[in-house]
Every structure is written in C-alpha cells, then in structure tokens.
N, CA, C and O of each residue as an XYZ file, in Angstrom:
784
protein
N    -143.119    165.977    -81.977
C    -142.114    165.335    -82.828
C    -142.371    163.829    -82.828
O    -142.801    163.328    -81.789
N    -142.152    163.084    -83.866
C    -142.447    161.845    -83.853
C    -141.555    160.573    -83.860
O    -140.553    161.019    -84.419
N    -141.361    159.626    -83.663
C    -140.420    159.089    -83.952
C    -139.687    158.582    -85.720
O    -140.289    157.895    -86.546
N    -138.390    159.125    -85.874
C    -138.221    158.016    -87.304
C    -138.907    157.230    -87.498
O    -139.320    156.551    -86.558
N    -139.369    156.961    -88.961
C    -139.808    155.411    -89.392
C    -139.052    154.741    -89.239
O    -139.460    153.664    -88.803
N    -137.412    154.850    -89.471
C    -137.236    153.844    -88.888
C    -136.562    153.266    -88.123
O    -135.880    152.267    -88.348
N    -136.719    153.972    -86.917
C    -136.535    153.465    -85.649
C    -137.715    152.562    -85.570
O    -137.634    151.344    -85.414
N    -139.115    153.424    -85.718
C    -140.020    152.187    -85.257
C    -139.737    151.299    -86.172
O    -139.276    150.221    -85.799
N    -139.884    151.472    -87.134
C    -139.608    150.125    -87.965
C    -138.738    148.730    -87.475
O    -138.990    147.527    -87.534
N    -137.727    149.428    -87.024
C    -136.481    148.349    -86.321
C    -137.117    147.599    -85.364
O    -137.284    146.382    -85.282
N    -137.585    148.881    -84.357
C    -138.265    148.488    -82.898
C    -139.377    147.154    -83.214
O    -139.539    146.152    -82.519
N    -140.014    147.498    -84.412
C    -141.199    146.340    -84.393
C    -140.552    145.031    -85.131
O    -140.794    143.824    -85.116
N    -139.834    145.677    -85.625
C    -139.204    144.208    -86.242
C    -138.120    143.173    -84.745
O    -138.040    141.971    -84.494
N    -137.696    143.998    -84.314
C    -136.847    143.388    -82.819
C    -138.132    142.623    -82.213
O    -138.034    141.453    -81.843
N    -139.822    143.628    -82.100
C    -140.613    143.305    -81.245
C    -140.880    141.869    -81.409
O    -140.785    140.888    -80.671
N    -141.225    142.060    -82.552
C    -141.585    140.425    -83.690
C    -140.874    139.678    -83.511
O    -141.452    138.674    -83.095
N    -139.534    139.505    -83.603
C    -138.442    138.670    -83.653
C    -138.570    138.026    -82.538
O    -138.556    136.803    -82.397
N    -138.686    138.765    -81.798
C    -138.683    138.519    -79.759
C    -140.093    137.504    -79.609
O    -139.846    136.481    -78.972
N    -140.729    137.557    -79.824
C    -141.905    136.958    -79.842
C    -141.681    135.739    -80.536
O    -141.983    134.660    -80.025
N    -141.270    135.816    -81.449
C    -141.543    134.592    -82.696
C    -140.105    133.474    -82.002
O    -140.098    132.244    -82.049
N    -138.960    134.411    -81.373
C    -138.231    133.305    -81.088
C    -138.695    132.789    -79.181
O    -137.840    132.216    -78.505
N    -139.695    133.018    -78.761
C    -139.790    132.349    -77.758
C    -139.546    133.309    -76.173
O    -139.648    132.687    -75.116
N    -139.288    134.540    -76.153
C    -139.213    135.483    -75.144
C    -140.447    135.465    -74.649
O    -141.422    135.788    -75.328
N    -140.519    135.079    -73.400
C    -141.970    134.442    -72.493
C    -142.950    136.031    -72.668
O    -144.133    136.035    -73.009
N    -142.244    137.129    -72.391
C    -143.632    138.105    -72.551
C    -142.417    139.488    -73.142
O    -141.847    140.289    -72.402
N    -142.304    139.403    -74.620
C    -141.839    140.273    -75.569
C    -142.028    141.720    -74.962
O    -141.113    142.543    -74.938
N    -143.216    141.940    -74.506
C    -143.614    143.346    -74.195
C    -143.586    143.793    -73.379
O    -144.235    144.825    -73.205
N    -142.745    143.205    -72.352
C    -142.468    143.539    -71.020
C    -141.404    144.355    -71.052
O    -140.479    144.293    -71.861
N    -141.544    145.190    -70.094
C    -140.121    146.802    -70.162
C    -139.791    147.032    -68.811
O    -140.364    146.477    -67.873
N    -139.055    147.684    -68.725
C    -138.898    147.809    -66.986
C    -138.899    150.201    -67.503
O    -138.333    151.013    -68.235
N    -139.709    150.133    -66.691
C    -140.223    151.701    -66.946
C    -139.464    152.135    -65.315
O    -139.777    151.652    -64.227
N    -138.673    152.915    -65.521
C    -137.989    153.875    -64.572
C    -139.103    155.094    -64.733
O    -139.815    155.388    -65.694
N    -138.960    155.756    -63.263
C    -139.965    157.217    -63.231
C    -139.063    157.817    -61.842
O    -138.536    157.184    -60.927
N    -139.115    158.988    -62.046
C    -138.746    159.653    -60.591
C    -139.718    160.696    -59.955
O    -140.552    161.185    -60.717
N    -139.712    161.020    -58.899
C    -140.454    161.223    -58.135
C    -139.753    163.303    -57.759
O    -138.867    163.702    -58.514
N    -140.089    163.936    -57.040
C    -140.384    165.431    -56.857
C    -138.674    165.474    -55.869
O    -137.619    166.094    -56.002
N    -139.221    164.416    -54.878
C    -138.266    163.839    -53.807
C    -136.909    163.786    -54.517
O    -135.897    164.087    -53.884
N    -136.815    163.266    -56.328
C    -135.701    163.004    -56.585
C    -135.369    161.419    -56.189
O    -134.194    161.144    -56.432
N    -135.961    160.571    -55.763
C    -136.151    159.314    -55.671
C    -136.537    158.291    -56.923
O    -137.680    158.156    -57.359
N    -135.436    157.644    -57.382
C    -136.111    156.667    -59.003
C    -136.537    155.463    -58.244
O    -136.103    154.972    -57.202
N    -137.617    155.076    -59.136
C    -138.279    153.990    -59.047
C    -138.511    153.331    -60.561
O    -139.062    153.914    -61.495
N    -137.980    152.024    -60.588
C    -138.254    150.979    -61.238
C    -139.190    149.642    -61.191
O    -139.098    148.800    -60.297
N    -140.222    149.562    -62.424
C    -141.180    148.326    -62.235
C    -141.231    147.782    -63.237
O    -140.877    148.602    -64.085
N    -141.567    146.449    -63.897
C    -141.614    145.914    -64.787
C    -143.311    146.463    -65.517
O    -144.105    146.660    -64.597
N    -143.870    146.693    -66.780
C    -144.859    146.758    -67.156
C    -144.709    146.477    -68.487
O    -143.673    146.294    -69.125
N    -145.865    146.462    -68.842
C    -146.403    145.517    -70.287
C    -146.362    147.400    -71.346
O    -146.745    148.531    -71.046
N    -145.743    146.846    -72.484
C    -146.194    148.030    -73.670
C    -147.699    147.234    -74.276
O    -147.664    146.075    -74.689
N    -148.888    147.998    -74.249
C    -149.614    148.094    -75.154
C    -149.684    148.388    -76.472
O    -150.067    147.446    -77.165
N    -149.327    149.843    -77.291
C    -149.033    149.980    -78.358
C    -148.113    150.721    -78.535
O    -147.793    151.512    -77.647
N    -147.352    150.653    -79.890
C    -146.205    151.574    -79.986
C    -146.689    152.288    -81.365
O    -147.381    151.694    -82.192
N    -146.376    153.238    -81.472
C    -146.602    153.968    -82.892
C    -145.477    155.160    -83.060
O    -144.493    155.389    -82.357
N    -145.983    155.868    -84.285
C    -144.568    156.994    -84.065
C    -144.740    157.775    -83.184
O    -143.854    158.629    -83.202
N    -145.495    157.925    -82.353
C    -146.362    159.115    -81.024
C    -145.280    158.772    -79.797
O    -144.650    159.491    -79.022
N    -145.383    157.058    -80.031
C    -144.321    156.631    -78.861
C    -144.806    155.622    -77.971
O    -145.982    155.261    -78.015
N    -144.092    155.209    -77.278
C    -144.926    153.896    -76.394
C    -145.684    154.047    -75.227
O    -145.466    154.829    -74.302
N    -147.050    152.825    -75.404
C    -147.940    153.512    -74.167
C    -148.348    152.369    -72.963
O    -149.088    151.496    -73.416
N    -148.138    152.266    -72.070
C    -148.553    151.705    -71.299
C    -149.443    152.301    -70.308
O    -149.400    153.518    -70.126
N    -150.247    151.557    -69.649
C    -151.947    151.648    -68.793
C    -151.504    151.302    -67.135
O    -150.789    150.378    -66.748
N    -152.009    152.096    -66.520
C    -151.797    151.967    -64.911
C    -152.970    152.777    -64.472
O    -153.754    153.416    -65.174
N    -152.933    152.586    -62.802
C    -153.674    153.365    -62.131
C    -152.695    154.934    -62.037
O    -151.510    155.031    -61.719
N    -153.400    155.752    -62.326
C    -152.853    157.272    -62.097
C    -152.855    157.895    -60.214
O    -152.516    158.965    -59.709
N    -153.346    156.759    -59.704
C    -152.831    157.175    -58.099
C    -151.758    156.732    -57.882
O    -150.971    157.344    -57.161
N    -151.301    154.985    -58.725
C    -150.377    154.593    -58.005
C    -149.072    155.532    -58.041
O    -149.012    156.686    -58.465
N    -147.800    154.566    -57.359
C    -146.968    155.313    -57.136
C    -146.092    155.557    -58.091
O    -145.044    156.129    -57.791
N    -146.377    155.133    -59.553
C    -145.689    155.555    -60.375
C    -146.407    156.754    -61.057
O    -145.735    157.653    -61.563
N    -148.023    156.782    -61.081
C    -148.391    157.485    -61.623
C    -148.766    158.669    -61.169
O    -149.306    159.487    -61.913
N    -148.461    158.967    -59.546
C    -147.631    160.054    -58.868
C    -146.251    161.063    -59.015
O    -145.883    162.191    -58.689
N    -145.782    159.919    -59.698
C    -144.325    159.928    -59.885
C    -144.067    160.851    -60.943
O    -143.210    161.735    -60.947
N    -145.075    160.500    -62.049
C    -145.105    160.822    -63.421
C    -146.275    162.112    -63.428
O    -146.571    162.743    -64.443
N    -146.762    162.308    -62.288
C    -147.537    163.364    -62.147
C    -146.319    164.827    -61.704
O    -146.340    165.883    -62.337
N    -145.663    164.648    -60.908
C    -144.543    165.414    -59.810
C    -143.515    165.468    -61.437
O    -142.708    166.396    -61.405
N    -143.480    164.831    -62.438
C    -142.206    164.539    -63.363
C    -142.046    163.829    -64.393
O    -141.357    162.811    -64.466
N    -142.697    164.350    -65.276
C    -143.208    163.710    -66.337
C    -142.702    163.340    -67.445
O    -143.091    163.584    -68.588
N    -141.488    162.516    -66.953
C    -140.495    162.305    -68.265
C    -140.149    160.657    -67.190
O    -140.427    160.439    -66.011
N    -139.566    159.907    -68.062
C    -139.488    158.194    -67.963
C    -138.454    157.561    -68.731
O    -137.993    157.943    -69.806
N    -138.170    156.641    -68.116
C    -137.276    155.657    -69.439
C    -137.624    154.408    -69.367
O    -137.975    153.982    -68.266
N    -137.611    153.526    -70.511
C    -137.356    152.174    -70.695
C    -136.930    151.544    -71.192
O    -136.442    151.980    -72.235
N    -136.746    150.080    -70.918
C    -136.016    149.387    -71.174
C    -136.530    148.006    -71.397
O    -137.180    147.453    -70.510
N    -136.243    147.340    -72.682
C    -136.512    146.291    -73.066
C    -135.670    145.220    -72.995
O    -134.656    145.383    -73.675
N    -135.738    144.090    -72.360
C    -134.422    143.101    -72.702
C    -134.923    142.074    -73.133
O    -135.848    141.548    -72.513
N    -134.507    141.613    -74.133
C    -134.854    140.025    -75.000
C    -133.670    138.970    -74.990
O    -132.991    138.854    -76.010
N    -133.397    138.187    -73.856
C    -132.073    137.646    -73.726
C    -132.672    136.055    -74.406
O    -132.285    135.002    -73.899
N    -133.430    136.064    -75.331
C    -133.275    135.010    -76.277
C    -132.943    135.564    -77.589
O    -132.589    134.813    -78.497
N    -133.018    136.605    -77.720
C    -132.662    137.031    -79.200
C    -131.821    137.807    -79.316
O    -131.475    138.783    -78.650
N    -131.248    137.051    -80.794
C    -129.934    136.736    -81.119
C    -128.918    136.431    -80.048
O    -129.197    135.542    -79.243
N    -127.828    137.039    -79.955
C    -126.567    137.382    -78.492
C    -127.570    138.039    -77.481
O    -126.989    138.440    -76.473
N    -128.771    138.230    -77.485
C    -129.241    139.652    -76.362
C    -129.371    140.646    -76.964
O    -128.325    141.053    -77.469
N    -130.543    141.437    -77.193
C    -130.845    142.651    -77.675
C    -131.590    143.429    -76.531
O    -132.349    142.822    -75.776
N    -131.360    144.812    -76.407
C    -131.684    145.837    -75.231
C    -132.385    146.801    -76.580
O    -132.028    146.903    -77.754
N    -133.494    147.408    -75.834
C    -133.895    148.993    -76.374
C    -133.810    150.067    -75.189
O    -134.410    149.660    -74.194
N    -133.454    150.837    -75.089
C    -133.520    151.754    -74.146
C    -134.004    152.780    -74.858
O    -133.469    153.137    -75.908
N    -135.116    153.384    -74.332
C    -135.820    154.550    -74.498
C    -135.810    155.834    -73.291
O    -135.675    155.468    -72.124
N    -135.954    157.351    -73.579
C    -136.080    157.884    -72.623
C    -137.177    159.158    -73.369
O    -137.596    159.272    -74.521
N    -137.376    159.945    -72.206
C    -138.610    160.525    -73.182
C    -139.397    161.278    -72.418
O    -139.430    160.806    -71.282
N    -140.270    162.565    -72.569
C    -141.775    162.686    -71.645
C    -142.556    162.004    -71.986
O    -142.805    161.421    -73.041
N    -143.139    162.092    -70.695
C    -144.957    161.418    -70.989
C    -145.840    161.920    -70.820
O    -145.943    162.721    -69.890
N    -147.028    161.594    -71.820
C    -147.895    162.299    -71.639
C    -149.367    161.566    -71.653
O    -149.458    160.514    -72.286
N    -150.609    162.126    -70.927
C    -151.290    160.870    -70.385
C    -152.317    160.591    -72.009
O    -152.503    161.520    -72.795
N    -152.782    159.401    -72.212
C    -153.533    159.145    -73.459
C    -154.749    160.139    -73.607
O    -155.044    160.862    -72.655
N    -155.436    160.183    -74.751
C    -156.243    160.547    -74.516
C    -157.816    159.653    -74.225
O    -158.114    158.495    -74.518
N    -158.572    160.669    -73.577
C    -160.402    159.118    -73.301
C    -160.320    158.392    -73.610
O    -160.039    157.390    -72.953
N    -160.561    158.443    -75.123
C    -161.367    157.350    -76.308
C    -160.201    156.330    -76.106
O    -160.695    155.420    -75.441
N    -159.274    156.128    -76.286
C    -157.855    155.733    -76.461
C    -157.478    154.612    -75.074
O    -156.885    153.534    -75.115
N    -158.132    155.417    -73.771
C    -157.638    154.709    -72.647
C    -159.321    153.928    -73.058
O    -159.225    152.907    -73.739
N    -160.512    154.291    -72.743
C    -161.480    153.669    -73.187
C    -161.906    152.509    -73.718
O    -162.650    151.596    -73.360
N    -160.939    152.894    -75.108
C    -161.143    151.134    -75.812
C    -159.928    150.580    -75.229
O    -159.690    149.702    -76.058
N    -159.125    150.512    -74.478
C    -158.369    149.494    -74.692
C    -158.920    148.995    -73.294
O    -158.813    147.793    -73.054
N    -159.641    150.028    -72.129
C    -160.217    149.131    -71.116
C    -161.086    147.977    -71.594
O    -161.136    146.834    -71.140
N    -161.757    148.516    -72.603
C    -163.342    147.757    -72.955
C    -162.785    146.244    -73.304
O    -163.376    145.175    -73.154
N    -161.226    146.536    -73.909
C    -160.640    144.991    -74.465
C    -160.213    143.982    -73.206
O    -160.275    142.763    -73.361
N    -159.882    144.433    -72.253
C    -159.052    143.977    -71.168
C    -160.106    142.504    -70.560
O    -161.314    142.728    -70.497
N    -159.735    141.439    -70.249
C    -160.859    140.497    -69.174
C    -161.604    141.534    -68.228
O    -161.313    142.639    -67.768
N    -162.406    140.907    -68.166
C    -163.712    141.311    -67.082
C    -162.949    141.065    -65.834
O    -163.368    141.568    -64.791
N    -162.235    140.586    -65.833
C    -161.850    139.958    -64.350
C    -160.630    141.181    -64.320
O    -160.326    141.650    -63.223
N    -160.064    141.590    -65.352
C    -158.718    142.687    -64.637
C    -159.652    144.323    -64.751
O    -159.100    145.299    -64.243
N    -160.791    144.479    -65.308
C    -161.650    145.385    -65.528
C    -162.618    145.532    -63.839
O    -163.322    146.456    -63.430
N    -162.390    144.695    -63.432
C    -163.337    144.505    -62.151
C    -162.150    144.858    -60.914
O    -162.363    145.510    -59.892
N    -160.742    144.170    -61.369
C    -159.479    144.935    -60.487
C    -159.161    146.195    -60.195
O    -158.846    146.854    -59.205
N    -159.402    146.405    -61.809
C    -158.825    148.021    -61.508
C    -159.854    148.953    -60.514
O    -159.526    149.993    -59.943
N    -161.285    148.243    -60.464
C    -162.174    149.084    -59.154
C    -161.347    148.936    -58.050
O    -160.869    149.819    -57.338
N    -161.182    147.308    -57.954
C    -161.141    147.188    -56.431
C    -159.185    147.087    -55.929
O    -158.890    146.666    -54.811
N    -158.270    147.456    -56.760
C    -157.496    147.355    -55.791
C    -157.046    149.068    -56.517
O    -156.898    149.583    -57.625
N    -156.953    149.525    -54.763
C    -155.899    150.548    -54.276
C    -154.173    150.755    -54.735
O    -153.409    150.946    -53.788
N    -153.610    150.723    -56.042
C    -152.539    150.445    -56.127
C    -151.346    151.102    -55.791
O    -150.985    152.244    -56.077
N    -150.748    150.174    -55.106
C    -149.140    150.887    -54.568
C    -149.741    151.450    -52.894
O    -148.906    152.163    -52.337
N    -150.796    151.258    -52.230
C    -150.899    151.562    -51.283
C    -151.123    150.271    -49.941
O    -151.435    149.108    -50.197
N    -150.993    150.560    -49.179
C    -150.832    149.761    -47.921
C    -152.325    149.006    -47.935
O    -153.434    149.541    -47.935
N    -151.911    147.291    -47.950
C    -152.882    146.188    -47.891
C    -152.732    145.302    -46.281
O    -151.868    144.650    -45.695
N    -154.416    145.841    -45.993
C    -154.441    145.181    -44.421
C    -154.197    143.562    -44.439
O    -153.347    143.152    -43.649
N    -154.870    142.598    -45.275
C    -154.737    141.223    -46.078
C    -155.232    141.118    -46.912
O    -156.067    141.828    -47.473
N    -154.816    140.240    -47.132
C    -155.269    139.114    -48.837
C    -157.023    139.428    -48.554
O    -157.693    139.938    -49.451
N    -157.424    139.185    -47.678
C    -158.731    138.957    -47.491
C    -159.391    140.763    -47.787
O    -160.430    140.932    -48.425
N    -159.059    141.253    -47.548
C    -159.658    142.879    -47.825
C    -159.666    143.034    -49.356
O    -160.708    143.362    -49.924
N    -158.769    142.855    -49.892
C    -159.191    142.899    -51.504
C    -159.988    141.789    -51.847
O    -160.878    142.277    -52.544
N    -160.180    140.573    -51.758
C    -161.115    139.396    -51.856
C    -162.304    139.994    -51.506
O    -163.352    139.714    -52.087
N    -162.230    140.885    -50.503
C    -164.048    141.099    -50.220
C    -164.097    142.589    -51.046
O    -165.216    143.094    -51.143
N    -163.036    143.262    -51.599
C    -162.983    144.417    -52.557
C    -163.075    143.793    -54.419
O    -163.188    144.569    -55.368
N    -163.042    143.175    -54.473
C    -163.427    141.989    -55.368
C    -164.960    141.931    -55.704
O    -165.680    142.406    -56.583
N    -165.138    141.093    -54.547
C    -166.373    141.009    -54.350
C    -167.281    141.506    -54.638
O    -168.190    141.037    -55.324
N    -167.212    142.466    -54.207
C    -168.241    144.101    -53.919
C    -168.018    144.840    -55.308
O    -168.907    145.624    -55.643
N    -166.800    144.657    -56.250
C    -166.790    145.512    -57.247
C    -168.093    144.617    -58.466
O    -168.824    145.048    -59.358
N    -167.859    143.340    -57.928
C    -168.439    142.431    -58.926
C    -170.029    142.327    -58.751
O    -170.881    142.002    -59.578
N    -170.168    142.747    -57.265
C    -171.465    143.206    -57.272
C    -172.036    143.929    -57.633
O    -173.029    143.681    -58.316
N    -171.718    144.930    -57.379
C    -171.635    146.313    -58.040
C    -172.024    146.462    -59.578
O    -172.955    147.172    -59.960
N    -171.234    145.737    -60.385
C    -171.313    145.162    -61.839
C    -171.927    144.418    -62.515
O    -171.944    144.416    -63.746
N    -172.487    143.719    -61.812
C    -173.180    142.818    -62.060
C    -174.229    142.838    -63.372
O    -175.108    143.686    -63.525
N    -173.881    141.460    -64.503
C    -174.883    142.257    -65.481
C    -174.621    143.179    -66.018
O    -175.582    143.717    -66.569
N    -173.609    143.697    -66.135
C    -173.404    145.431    -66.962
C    -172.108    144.995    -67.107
O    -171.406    144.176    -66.515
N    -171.915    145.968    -68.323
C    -170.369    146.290    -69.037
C    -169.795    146.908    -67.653
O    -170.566    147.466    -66.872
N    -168.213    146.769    -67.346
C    -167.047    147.440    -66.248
C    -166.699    148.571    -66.944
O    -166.053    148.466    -67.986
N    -167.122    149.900    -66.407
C    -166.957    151.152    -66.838
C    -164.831    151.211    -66.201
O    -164.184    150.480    -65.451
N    -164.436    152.574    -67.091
C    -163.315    152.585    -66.994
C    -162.943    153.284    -65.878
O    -163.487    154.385    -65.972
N    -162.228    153.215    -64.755
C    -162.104    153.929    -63.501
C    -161.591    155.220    -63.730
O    -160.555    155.127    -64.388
N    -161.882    156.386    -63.462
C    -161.400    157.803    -63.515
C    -160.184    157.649    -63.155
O    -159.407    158.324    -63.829
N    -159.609    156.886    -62.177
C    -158.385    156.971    -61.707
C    -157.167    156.027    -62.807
O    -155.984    156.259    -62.561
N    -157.436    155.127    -63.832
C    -156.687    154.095    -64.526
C    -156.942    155.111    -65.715
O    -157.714    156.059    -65.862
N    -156.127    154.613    -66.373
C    -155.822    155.434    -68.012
C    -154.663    154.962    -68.081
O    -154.319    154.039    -67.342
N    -153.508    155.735    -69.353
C    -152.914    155.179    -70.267
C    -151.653    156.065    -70.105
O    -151.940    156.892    -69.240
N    -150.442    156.262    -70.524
C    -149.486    157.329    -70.731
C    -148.581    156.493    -72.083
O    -148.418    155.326    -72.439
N    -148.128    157.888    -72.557
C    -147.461    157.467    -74.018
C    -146.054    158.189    -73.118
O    -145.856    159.119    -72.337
N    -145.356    157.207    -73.730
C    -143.773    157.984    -73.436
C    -143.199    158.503    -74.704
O    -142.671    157.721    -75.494
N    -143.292    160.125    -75.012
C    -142.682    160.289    -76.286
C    -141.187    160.330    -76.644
O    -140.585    161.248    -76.085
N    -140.744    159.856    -77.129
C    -139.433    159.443    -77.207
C    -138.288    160.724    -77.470
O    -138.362    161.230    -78.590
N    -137.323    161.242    -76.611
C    -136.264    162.092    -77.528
C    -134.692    161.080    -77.667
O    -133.702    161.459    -78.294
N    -134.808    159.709    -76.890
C    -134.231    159.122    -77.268
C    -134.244    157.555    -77.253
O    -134.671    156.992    -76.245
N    -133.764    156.772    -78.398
C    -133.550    155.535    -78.461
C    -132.428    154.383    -78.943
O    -132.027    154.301    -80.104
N    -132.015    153.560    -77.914
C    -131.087    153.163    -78.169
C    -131.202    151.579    -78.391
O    -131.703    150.799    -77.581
N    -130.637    151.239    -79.660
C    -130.520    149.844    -80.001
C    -129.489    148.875    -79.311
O    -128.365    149.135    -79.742
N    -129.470    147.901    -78.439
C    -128.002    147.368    -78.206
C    -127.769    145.843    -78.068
O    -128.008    145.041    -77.165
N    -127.177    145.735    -79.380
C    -126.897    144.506    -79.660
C    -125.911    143.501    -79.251
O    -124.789    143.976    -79.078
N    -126.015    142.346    -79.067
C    -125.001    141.423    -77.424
C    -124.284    141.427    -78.752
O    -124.875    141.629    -79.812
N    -122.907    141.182    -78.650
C    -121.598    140.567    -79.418
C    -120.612    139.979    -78.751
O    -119.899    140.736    -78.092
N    -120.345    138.737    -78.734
C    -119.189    138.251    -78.070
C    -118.232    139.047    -77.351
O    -117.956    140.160    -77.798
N    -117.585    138.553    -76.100
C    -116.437    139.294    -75.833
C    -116.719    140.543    -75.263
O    -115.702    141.182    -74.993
N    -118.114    141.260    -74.913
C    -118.239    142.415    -74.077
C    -118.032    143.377    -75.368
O    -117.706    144.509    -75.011
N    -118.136    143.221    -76.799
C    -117.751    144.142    -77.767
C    -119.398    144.374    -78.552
O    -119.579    144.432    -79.768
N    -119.939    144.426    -78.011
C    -121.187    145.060    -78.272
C    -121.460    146.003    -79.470
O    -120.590    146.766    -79.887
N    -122.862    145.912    -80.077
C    -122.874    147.239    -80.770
C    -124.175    147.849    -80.660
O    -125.199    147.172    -80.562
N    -124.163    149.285    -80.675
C    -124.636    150.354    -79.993
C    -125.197    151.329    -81.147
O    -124.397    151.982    -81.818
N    -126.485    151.410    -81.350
C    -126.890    152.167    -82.289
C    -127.957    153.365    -81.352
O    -129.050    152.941    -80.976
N    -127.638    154.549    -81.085
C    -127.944    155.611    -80.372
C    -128.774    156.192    -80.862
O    -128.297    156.431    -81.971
N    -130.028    156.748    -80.823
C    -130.667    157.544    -81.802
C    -131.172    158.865    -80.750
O    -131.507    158.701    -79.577
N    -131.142    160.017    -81.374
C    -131.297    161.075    -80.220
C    -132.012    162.190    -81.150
O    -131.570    162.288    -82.295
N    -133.134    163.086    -80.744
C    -133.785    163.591    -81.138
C    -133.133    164.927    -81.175
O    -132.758    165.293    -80.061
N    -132.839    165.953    -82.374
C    -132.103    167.027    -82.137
C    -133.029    168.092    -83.026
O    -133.376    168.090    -84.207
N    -133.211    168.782    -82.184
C    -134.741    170.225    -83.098
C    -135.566    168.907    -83.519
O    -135.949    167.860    -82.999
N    -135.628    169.701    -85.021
C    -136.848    168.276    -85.311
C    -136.282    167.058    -86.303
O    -136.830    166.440    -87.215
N    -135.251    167.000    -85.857
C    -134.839    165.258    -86.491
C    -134.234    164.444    -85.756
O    -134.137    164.536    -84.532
N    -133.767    163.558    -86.469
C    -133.056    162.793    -85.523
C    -131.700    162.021    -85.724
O    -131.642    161.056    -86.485
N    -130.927    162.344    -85.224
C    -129.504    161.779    -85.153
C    -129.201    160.575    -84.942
O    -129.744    160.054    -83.968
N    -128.285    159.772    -85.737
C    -127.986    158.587    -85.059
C    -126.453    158.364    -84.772
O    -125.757    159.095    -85.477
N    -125.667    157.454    -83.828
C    -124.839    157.824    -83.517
C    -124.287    156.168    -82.813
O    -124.942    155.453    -82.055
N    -122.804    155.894    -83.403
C    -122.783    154.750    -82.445
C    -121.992    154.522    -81.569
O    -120.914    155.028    -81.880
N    -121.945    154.012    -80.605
C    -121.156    154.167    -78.901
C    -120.517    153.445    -79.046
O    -120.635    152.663    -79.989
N    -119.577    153.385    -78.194
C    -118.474    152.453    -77.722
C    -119.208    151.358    -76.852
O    -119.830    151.813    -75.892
N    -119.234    150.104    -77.016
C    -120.079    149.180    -75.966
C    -119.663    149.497    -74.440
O    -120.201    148.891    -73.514
C-alpha cells in the first residue's frame, strides 16, 4: 500500500518549508523501535528519501536498533520543526522493511569517503575500549582501502518505514492545536482530526 499523494505531498512541502526557514537539519527524526524484550528505544536519525513506498533511513543492521527492527519490525517517527510556523510535528508509524542492494548501494557510493571508511571500522551500539581503538580501526580500514572505491559493508544498508499511519500537528496558540490524522484502512486512507 502506498502512501496518499497527498500526504506526501504535504510532507514535502512541510520538508521544504523547514529547510528554507532555517531548521538546522530538516531531516532529522527521532525513530522509536522496540525490541523482543518489549523494551523502546529512541535515537535521533537523518531521513534519506521519502517517496510513496515511505521513509528510509541507513544504519548498521547489527546495531542496536537494527536488532531491534530485526526481533520487530514495525517503528515510528517523529519530526519536529520548532521554527516553522507555531511548531509543526509529523508523526509516522508503520513496518519496516529493509531496502533493497542497488538502493542501499548507491546511496553508499554517495556518502564521504570518510563516513564510507566508518561504517568498516566502527562496531555500532557496542562496547568501546577507547577513543584510541577506533582511531587505530580507522586506520586499518583506510589501509585496507587504499586507492580503491569503499565497498558497502554487508552489515550497513537501508530500511523504509512503510507508513499505516501519519499525523500532521500544527502549534496554535493557547495549547489549541490542530491535528490532521491520517490512518491507513484496507487499501485507503482515512483522514481524521483530533482534539489537540
């Protein structure tokens, strides 16, 4: 199922807006995941692309979110742009599902050499002896590389969060907010507006 046009439509126009008025990094989300344990975990991460498929962001698939999302494969996020307009929120919730090759592929090939050479050398979400053990894991990846394109790590790739729901929420004076709900029902989609 895909998302409304125009939800995304909105979404990219909020995205734009956010950007153009000065929000230091527009594409930043805070991605909730839970774990087997029943334990949520929240981190801030960057959206790469959004389309009607749904939004995708890139991690290591060991770390501990991408454990998380292995054990439970559904997510939410959340966007906040507290320069635009009163405050605008998106909240999304949704499964995920991991990109496909080509897809995680090129967008490694785009990334600096220098975060392409990271994703070898750091272990993410796992226990760091010092600063100095990744410096010499650094090192060694760059040796390693040397002269050659940074192949994409088996373990890093991409996940799309497909959306069954999205919510618009717009700041209004006075705690009187407005709330545009959108919720995926069979194959369309409902919209619906809340009480702030």
């Amino acid at each position: 199922m895909t998302l409304d046009p125009a939800i995304l439509d909105t979404f990219r126009a909020l995205l734009a807006e956010a950007g153009a008025c000065g929000e230091p990094e527009p594409t930043a989300m805070v991605l909730s995941t839970v774990g087997a344990d029943g334990h949520v975990s929240s981190r801030a991460v960057l959206l790469k692309d959004v389309d009607a498929r749904g939004f995708v962001f890139y991690t290591n698939t060991l770390s501990h979110k991408g454990r998380q999302l292995a054990e439970h494969p559904r997510a939410a996020l959340l966007f906040l742009w507290k320069s635009l307009r009163n405050q605008v929120q998106v909240r999304v919730e949704g499964t995920v599902a991991p990109v496909d090759a080509a897809e995680a592929d090129a967008y490694f090939a785009s990334r600096p050499r220098e975060s392409q050479v990271g994703a070898w050398a750091s272990d993410q979400s796992r226990p760091l002896a010092s600063r100095d053990m990744l410096d010499a894991r650094l090192a060694e990846a760059e040796r390693r590389f040397a002269g050659a394109p940074v192949p994409r790590p088996p373990h890093w790739s991409g996940y799309r969060v497909q959306p069954d729901l999205v919510e618009f929420w717009y700041g209004v004076a006075h705690r009187l907010h407005e709330r545009h709900q959108h919720r995926r029902e069979g194959g369309t989609w409902r919209r619906t507006l809340l009480f702030p």
